[in-house]
C-alpha positions as a printed NumPy array, in Angstrom:
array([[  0.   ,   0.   ,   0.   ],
       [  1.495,   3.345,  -1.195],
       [  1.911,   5.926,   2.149],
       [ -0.944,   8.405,   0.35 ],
       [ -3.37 ,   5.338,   0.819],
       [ -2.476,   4.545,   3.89 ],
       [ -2.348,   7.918,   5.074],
       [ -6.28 ,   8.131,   3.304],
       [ -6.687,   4.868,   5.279],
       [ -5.849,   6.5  ,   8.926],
       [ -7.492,   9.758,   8.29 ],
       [-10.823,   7.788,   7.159],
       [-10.52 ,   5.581,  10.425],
       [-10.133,   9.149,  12.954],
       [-12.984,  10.31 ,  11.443],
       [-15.037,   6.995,  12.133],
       [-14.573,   6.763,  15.288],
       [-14.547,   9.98 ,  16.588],
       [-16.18 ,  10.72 ,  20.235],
       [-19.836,   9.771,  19.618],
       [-18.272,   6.303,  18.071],
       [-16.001,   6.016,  21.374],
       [-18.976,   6.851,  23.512],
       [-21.2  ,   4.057,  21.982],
       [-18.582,   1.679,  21.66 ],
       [-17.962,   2.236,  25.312],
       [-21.092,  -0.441,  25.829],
       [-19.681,  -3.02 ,  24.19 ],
       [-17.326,  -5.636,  25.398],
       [-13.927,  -6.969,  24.035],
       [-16.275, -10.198,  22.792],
       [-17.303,  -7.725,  19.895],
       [-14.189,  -8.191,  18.048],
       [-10.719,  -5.931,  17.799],
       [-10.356,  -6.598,  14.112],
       [ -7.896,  -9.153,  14.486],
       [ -5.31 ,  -7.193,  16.468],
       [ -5.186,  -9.037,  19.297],
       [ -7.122,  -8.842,  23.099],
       [ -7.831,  -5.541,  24.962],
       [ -4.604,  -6.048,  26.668],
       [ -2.649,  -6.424,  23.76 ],
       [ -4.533,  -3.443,  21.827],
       [ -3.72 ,  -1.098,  25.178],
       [  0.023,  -2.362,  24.767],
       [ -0.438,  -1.05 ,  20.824],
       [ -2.001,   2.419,  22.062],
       [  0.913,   2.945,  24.277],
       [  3.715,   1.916,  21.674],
       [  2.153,   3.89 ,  19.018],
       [  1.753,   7.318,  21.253],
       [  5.234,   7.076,  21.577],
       [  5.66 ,   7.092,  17.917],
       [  3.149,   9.607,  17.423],
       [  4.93 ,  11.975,  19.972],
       [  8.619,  11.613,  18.009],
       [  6.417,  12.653,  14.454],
       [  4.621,  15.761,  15.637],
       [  7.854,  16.414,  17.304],
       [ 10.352,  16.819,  14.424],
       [  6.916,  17.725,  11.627],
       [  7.291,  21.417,  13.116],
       [ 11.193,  21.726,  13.143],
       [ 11.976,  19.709,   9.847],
       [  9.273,  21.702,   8.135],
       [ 10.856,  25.499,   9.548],
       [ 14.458,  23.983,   8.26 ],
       [ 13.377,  22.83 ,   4.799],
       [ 11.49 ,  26.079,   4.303],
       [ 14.436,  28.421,   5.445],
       [ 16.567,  26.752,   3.725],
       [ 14.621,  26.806,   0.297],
       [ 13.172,  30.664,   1.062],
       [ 17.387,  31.303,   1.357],
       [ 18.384,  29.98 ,  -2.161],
       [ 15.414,  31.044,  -3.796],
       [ 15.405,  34.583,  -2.299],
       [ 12.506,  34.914,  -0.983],
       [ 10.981,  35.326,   2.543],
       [  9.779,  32.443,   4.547],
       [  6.383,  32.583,   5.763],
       [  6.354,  32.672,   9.749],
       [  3.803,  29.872,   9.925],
       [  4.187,  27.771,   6.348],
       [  1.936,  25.36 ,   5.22 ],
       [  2.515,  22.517,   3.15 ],
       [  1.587,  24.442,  -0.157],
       [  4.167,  27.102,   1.32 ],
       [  6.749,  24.33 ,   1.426],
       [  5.972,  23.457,  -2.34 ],
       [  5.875,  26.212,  -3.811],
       [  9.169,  28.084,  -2.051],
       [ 11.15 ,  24.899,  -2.745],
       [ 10.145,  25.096,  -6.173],
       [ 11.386,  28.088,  -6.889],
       [ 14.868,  27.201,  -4.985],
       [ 15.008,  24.321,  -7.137],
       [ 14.885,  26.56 , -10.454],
       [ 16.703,  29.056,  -8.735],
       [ 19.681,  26.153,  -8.752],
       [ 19.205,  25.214, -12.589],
       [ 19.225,  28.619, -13.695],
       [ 22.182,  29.216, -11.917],
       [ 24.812,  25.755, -11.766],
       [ 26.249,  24.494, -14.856],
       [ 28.795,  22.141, -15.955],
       [ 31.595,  24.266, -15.064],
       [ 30.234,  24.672, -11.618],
       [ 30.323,  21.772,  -8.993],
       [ 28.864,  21.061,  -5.299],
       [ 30.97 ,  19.284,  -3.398],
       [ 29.261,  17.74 ,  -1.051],
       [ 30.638,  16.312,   2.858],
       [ 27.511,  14.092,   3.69 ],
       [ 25.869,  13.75 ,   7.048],
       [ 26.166,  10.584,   8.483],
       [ 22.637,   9.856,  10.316],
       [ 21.806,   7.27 ,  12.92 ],
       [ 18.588,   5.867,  14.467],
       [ 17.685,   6.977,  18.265],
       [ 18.331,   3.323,  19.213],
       [ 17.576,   3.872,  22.894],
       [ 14.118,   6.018,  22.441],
       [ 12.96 ,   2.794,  20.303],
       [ 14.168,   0.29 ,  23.257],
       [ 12.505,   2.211,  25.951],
       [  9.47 ,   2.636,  23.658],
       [  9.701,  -1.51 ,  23.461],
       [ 10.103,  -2.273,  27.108],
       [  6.72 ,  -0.307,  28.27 ],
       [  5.172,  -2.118,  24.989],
       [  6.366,  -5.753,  25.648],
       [  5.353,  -5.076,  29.509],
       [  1.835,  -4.095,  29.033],
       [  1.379,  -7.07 ,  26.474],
       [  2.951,  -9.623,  28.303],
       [  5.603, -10.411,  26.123],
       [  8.891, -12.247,  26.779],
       [ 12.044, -10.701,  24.655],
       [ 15.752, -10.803,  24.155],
       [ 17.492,  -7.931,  25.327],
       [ 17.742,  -5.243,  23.54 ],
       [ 20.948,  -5.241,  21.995],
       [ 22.162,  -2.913,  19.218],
       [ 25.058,  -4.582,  17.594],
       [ 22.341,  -7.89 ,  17.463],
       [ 19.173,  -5.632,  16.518],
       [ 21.154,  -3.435,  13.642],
       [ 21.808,  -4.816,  10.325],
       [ 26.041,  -5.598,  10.44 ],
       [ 26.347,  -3.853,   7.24 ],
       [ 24.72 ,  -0.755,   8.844],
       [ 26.674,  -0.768,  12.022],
       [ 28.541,   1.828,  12.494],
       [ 31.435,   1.625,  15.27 ],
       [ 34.449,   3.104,  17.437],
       [ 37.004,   1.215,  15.869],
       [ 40.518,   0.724,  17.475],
       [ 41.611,  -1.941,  15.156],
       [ 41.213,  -2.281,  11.261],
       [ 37.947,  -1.794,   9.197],
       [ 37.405,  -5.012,   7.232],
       [ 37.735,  -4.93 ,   3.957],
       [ 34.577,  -4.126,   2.025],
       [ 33.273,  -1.95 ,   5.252],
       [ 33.662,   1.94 ,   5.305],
       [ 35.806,   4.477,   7.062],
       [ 33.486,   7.143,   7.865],
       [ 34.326,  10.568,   8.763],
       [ 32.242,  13.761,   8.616],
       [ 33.246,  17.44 ,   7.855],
       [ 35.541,  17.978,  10.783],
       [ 36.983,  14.78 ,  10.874],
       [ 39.127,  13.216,   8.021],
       [ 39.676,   9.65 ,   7.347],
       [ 42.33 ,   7.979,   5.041],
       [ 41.305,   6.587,   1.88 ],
       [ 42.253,   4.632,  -0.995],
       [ 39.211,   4.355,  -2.885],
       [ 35.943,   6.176,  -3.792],
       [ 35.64 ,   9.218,  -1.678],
       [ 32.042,   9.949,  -0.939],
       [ 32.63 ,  13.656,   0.418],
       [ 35.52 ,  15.609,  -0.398],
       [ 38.969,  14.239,  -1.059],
       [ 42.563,  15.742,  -0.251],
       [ 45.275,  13.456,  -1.892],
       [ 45.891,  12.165,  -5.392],
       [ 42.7  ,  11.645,  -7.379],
       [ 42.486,   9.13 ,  -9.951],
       [ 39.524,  10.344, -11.668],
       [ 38.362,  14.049, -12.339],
       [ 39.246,  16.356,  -9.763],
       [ 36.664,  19.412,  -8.789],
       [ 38.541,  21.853,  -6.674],
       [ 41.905,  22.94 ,  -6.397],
       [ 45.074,  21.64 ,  -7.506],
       [ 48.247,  22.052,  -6.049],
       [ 49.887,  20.583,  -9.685],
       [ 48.997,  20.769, -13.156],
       [ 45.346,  20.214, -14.204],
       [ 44.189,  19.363, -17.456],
       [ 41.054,  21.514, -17.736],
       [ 40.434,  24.384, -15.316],
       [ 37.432,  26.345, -15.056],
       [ 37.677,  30.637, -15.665],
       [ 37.987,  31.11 , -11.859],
       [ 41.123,  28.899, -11.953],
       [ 39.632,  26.016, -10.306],
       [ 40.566,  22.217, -11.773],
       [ 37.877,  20.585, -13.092],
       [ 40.011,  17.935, -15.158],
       [ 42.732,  15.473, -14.245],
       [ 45.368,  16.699, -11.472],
       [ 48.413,  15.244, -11.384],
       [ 49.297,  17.012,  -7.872],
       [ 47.275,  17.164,  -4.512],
       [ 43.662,  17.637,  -5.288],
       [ 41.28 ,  19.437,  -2.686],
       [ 37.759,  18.708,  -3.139],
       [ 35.435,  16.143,  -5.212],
       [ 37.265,  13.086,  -6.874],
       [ 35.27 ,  11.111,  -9.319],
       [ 37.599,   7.901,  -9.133],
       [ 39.858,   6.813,  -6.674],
       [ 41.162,   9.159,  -3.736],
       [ 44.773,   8.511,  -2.416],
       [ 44.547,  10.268,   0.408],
       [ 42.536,  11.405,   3.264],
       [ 38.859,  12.159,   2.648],
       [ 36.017,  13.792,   4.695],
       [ 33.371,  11.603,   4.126],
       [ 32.625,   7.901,   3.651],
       [ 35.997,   5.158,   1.647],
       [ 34.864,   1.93 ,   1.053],
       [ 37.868,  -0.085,   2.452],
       [ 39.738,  -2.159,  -0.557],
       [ 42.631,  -3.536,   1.37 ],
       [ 42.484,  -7.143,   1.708],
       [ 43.56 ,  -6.972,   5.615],
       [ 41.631,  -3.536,   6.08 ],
       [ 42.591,  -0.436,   7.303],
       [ 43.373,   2.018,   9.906],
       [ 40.318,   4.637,   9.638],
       [ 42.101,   7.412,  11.511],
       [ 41.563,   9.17 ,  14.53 ],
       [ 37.859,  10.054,  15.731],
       [ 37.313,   8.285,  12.492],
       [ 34.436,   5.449,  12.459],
       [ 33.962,   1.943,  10.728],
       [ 30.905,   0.84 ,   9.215],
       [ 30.275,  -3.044,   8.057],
       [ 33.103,  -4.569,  10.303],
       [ 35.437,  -3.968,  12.808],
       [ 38.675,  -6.551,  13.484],
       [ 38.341,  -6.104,  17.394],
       [ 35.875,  -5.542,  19.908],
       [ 34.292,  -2.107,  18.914],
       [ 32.505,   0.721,  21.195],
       [ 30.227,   3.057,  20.629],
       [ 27.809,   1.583,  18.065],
       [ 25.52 ,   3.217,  16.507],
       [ 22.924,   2.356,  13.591],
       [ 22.153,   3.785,   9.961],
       [ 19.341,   1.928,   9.276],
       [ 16.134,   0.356,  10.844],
       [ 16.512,  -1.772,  13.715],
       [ 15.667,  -5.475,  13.468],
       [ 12.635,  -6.603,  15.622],
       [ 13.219,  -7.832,  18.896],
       [ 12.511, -11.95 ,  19.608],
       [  9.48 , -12.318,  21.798],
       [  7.406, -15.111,  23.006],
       [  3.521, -14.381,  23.32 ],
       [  0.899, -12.929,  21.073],
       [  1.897, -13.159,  17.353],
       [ -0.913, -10.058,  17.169],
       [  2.09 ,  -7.764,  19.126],
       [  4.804,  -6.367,  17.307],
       [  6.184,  -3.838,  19.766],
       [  9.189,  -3.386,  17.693],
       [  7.074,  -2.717,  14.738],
       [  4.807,   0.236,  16.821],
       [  7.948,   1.546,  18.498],
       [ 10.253,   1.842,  15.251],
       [  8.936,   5.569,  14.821],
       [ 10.525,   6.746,  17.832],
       [ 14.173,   5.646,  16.512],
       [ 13.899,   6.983,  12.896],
       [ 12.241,   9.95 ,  13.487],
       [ 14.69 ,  11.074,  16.319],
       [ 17.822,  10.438,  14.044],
       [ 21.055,  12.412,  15.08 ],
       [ 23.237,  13.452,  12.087],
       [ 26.474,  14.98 ,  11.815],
       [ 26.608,  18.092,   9.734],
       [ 26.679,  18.393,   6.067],
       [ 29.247,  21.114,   4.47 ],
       [ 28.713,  22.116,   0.931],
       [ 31.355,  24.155,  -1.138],
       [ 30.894,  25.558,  -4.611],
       [ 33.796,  25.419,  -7.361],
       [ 33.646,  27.402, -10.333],
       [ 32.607,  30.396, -11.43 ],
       [ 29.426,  31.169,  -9.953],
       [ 27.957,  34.811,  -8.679],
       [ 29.352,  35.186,  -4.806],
       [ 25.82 ,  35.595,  -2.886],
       [ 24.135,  32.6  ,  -4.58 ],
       [ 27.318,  30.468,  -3.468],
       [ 27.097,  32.109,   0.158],
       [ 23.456,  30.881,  -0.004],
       [ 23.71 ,  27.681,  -1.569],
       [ 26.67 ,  26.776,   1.05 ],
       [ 24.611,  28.318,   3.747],
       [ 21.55 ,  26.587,   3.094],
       [ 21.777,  23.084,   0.876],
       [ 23.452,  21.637,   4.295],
       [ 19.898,  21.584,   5.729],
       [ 18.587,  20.481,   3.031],
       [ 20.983,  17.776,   2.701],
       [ 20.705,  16.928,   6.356],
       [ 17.107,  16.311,   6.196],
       [ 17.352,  14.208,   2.894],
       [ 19.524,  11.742,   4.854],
       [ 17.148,  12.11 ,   7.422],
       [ 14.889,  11.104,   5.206],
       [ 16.234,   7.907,   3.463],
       [ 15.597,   6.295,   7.204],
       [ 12.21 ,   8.038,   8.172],
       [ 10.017,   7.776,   5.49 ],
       [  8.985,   4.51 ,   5.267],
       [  8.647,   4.465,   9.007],
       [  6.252,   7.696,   9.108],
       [  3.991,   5.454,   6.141],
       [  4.102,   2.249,   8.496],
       [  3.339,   4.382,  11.822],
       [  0.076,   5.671,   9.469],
       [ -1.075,   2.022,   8.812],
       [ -0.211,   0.771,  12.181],
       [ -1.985,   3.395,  13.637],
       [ -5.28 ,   2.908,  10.998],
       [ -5.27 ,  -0.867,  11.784],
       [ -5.175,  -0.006,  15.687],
       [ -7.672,   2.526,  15.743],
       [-10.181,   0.088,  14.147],
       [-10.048,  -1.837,  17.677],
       [ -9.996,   0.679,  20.224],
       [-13.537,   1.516,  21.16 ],
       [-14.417,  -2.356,  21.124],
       [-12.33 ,  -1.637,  24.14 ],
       [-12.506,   1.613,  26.025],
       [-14.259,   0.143,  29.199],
       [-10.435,  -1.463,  29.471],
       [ -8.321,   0.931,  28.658],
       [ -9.769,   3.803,  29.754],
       [ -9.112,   7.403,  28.956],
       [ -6.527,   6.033,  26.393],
       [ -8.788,   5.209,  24.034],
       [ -9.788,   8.882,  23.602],
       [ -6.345,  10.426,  23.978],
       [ -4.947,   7.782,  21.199],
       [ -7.679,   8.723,  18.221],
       [ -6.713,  12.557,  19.33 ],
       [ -2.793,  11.018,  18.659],
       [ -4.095,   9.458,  15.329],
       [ -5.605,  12.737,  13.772],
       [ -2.176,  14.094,  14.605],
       [ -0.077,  11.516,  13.384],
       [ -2.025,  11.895,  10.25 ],
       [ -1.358,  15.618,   9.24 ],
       [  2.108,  15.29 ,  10.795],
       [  2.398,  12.458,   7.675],
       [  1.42 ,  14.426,   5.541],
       [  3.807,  17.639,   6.598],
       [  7.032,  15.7  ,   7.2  ],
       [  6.647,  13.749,   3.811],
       [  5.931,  17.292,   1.804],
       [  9.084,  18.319,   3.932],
       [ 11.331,  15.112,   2.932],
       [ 10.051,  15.422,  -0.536],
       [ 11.232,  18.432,  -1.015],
       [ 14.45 ,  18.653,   0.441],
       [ 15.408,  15.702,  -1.533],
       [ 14.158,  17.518,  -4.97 ],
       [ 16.24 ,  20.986,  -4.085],
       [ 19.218,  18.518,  -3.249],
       [ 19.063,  16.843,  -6.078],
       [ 18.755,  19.538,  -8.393],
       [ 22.041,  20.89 ,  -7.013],
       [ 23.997,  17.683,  -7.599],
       [ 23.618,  16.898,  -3.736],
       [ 20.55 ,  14.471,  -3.795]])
């Protein structure tokens, strides 16, 4: 089911079962069915799991909305409305997006230092515990480097990074490479270099700045190989892996024991005993992608380009960029909370006499969840389409 329909699907339930549907459902019994989601006290376990979720969307709708707007309102020149709306969003992005194809062309290249974003691990555990309590449920400690995908695991290394993993860095930290550089590069490029070189280059743009082959140092984005250190993410080619660096971190595999993990990608669900109609891990996942922490993005502009638009662009496409990482790990989350929540909803005034005032409080949380949808996907949508435009998608 596409997140609009689902979405379509939530909205359609909230407006069901809105307080005269609570208040007659409130003299029935739990005998009169909970659509196949599972007793009372498994369907009061739900409520509290998806609240949670609901709490970590309307949360971050407001804030990712004001940064994707700014941001866009920035490039495009234009003045952000105090209190946007979702057509706001659209239609200021849109003009930031033509604002950058008007403005870049060949000669002129982003170069990009991504964000590296992980899931709130802990705010989805905690979420779990008070949802695996209330339902009865027996499961496996919660465990990161068990519940996180090993190729998304990212770690304090202080041995090598396996070959095949990734030394990741970030804009202030550097990490040494000898392969793709996914950020920007200082060291000998193998490929086209766009930035500065401290040697000859083979085709430089009118501002001076290589945008060719460098047969010296090369500062900046390298298209092939970089020989070097590079602020980003290096895929690690060695056989025997490789020393990341200091304050440097290693993502897919780690030769030693490894601290501080952290995740880039959706948690795996927690092993439980009890009722197959619970997925805790399912209703709590929400509260992890939604709270994702990133490192900041840095943008810089080579060639020749008019000196306000680049103080813009490098002022503003960070956010954008930030929130398009964001992004990649949220969205389908914010479409499953919506059908989670739709599914749920269906069952709660079969049982308000059980779980009380909840039942009222969690179809006011549904009619928030759904707008918040709505908002945060116009938001994600749209930073990705500016980013993009630019080269930085």
């Amino acid at each position: 089911m596409s997140q609009n329909r689902k979405l379509s699907s939530l909205v359609s339930v909230v407006a069901l079962f809105g307080a005269t549907g609570l208040l007659a459902a409130a003299c029935s019994t739990k005998d009169d069915g909970t659509g196949g989601t599972g007793s009372c006290t498994e369907i009061g376990a739900r409520v509290s799991a998806l609240q949670d979720s609901s709490v970590a969307l309307t949360g971050v709708a407001a804030g990712i909305k004001t940064d994707v707007i700014s941001a866009c309102a920035q490039i495009a020149g234009m003045t952000a409305p105090a209190t946007p709306t979702d057509d706001d969003v659209r239609t200021v992005c849109a003009a930031a997006k033509a604002k950058i194809q008007a403005t870049l062309n060949a000669n002129v290249q982003v170069v990009v230092v991504p964000p590296q974003c992980t899931v709130d691990a802990q705010a989805q555990f905690d979420c779990e515990a008070d949802c695996q309590a209330k339902a009865d449920l027996a499961c496996t400690p919660p465990m990161l480097d068990v519940r996180c995908d090993p190729g998304q695991l990212s770690v304090e290394c202080a041995g090598t990074c396996n070959a095949n993993a990734y030394c990741e860095g970030n804009a202030d930290v550097a990490v040494d490479c000898k392969a793709k550089c996914e950020g920007s590069c200082t060291g000998t490029c193998t490929g086209t270099c766009s930035g500065t070189c401290s040697g000859d280059c083979t085709v430089k743009n009118a501002d001076g700045s290589c945008n060719g082959s460098c047969t010296g140092t090369c500062t900046g984005e390298c298209s092939a190989n970089c020989m070097g250190s590079c602020k980003g993410s290096c895929k690690v080619e060695a056989t025997g892996g490789v020393m990341c660096g200091a304050n440097a971190r290693c993502k897919g595999g780690c030769t030693v024991t490894a601290t501080a993990p952290k995740c880039e990608g959706t948690l795996k669900p927690a092993e439980c005993t009890g009722s197959a109609d619970v997925d805790c891990s399912a209703d709590c996942n929400g509260s992890a992608s939604l709270k994702a922490q990133c490192t900041p993005a840095k943008v810089d502009i080579v060639g020749m380009i008019d000196a306000d638009v680049k103080a813009d662009l490098v002022a503003a496409l960070p956010k954008l960029i930030k929130v398009n990482t964001q992004g990649k790990i949220a969205v389908d989350a914010v479409g499953d909370l919506s059908d989670r929540f739709a599914a749920v909803a269906k069952a709660v005034p079969a049982c308000t006499l059980e779980i009380g005032g909840a039942a009222s409080a969690f179809l006011g949380a549904a009619s928030a969840t759904a707008q918040a949808s709505v908002s945060v996907s116009v938001s994600f949508q749209a930073s990705a389409d500016v980013s993009a435009s630019a080269g930085a998608g």
